[in-house]
C-alpha distance (Angstrom), angle and dihedral (degrees) to the residues before:
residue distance angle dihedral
X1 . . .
X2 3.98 . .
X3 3.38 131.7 .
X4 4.21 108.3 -63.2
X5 3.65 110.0 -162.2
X6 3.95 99.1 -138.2
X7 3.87 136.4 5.5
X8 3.31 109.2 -168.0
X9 4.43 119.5 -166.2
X10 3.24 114.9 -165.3
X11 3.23 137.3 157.3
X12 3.63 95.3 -22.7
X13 3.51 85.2 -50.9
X14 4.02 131.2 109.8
X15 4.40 124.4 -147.1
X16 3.28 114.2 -169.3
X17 3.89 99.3 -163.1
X18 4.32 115.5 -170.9
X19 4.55 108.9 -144.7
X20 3.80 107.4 -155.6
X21 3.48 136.9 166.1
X22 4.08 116.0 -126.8
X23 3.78 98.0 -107.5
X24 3.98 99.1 149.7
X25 3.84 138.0 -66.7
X26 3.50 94.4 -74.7
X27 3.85 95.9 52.3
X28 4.07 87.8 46.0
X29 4.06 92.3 59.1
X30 3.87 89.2 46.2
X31 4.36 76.5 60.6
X32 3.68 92.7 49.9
X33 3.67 96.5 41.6
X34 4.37 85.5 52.6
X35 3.50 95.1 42.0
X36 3.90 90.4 52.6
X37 3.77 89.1 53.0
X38 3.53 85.1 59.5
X39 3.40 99.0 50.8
X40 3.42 93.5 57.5
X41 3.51 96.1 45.1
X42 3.53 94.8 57.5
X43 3.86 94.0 40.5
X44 3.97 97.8 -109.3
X45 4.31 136.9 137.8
X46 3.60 90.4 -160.2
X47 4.04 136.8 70.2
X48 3.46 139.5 164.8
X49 3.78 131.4 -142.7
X50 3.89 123.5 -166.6
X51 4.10 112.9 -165.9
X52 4.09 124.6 -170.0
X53 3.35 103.9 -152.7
X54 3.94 107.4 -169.6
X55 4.28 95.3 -177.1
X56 3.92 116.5 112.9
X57 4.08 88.8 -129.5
X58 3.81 101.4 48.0
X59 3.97 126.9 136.9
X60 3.26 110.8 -125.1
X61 3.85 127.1 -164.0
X62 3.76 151.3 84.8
X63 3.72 118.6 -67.9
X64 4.05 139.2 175.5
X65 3.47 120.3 -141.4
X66 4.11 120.3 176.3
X67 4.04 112.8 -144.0
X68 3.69 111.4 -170.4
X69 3.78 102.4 -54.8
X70 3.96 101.2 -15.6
X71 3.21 137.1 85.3
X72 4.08 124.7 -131.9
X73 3.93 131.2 -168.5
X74 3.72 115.8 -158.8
X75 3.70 118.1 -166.3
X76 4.00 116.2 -172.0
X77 3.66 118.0 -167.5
């Protein structure tokens, strides 16, 4: 498999959590599109995506967004 950013185990429990750097919509569904592959491929519903936006006008926040069958949380600060 590629390089996943973080694997978190915890209590029983596995996070797969996706790092990116802000660098436009288009680069930010290439991150969704990875970090579903590695849900599957560890046999999870449920992601989460960390973005560092650096621009003075960004939107930053916690969001859901449902691909197919899994479930991704994208956090912008």
């Amino acid at each position: 498999m590629e390089r996943t950013d973080v694997i978190v185990d915890y209590g029983g429990e596995q996070f797969v959590i996706e790092l990116k750097i802000w660098r436009g919509n288009a680069y930010n569904e290439r991150g969704e599109k990875q970090l579903t592959d590695y849900l599957d491929y560890y046999h999870l519903k449920k992601g989460y995506m960390l973005s560092f936006n650096f621009n003075k006008k960004k939107e930053i926040g916690v969001k859901e967004l449902v691909l197919g069958d899994k479930l991704l949380v994208e956090a912008v600060v």
